[in-house]
N, C-alpha and C positions, 0 to 999 in steps of 0.2 A: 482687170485681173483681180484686183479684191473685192469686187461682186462674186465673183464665181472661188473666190476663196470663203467668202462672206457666207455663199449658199452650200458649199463644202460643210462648212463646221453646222453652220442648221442643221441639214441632212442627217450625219455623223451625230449630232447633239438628240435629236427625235427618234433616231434608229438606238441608241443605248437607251434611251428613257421606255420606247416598245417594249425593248427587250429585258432591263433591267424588272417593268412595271409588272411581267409576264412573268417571275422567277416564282419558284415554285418555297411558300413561309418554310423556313426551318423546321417549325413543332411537328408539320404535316411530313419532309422529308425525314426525321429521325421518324416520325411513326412509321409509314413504311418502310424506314430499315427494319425497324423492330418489329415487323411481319416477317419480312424476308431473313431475318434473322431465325426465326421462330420457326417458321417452314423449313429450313435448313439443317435447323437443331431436329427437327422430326425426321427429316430426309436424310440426313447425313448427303446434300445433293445442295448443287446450284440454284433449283427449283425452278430453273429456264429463267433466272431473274439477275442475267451477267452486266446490263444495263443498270442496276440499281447501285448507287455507288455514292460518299460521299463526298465527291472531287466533280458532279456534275449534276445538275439542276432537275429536280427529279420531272419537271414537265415534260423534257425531253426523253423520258422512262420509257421505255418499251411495258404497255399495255394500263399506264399512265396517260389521262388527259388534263387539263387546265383548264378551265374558263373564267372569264373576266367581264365583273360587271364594270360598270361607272366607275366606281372607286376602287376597286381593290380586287385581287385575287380571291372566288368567288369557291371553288367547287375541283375535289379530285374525282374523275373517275376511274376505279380499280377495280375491271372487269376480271373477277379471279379465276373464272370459267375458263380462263386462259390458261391457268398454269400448266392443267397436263401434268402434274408430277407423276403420277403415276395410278392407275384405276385399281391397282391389283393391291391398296392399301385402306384399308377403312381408318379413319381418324378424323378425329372433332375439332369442328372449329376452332383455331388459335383466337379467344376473344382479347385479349392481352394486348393484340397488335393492333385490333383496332380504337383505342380511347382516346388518342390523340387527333383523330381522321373527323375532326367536329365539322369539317365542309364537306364532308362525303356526300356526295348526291345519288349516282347510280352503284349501285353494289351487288355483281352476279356473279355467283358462285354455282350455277348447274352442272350437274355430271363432276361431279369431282368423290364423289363418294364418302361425304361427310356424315358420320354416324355423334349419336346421342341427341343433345338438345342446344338448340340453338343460344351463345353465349348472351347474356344480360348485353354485355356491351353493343350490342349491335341496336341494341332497342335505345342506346343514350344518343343515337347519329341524327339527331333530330332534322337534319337537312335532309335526309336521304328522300327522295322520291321514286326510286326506280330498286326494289328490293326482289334478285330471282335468285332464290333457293333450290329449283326443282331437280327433282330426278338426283336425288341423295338417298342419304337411309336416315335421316333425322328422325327423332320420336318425340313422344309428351305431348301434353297437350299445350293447343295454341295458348300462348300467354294473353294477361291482360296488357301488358305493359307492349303489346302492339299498339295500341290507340293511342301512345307517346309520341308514333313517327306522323304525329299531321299532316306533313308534309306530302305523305307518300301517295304517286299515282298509278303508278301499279306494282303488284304485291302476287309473286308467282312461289308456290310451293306442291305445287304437282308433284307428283307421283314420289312423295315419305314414305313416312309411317306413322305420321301425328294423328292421335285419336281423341277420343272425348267432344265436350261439346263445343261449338265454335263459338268463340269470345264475344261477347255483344259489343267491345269495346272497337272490334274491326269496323263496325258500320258506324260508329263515328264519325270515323274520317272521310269528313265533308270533301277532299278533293282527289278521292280513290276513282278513278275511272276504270280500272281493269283487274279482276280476280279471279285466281285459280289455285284453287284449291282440292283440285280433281283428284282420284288415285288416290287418296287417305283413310284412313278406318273414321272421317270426322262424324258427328251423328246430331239428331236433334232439329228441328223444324225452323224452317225460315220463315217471317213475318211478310205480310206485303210491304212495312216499310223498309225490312232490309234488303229488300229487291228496289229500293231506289237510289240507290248505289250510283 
């Protein structure tokens, strides 16, 4: 009988350490509030974001992911392609909500119909590796302060409006494996070495 009380409390003891080790840091759940805050304040609307709340672990977020290296909570993913607020609004990136989002890894935002230019803060996510912009009405020209996200392996901005010439600083990034930049007014001649990509 207190073996199997003994192997109870291990069990119970490894199943809270899981789950506690899995909670999603503070800094990272106030920053997405203060998206969903933000989107809210533009919407005057839910923003389809009824899950986002501060009474519950934002891992468990609806359109929220976790992962977890060795030691510690590792990476959010906040696929914003999801939101759907509504297509029939043009409005610009909230960059405000993201500064706090320092483990962001994946961040897609397609089809959502974001007008102007892409905010600073998104260029400071230096984890990010997975960056889709496309099929918005974004404009300007590509920054330099792309060649900050090192990190990043693929980098989609299909179909803007971004024009002038494309940033030498893009082909940098030693660990880009996949780029589209298709559909833009972009202009200016590629090297052979920026074809080794």
């Amino acid at each position: 009988m207190a073996s199997t009380s003994l192997l109870t409390t291990l069990l119970l003891s490894l199943l809270f350490m899981l789950s506690s080790s899995f909670s999603c840091p503070s800094h990272q759940q106030q920053a997405l509030l203060h998206c969903k805050s933000t989107l809210t304040t533009i919407f005057n609307s839910g923003s389809n974001l009824d899950s986002w709340s501060l009474t519950s672990d934002c891992c468990s977020w609806e359109r929220v992911t976790c992962a977890r290296t060795r030691t510690s909570l590792s990476s959010t993913y906040l696929p914003l392609s999801l939101l759907w607020i509504s297509i029939r609004f043009q409005w610009e990136i909230p960059g405000v909500g993201f500064l706090n989002l320092t483990k962001l890894v994946n961040l897609n935002m397609m089809e959502n119909r974001f007008n102007g230019s892409i905010p600073s803060q998104i260029f400071r996510l230096l984890n990010l590796r997975y960056l889709c912009l496309s099929s918005n009405l974004l404009e300007g020209k590509l920054e330099p302060m792309l060649g900050s996200l090192r990190n990043l392996i693929e980098l989609d901005f299909y179909n803007n409006h971004f024009h002038g010439p494309i940033t030498p600083q893009l082909f940098k990034l030693k660990s880009l494996q996949y780029l589209n930049l298709g559909d833009n007014s972009l202009e200016g001649v590629l090297s052979p070495e920026d074809g080794m990509l």
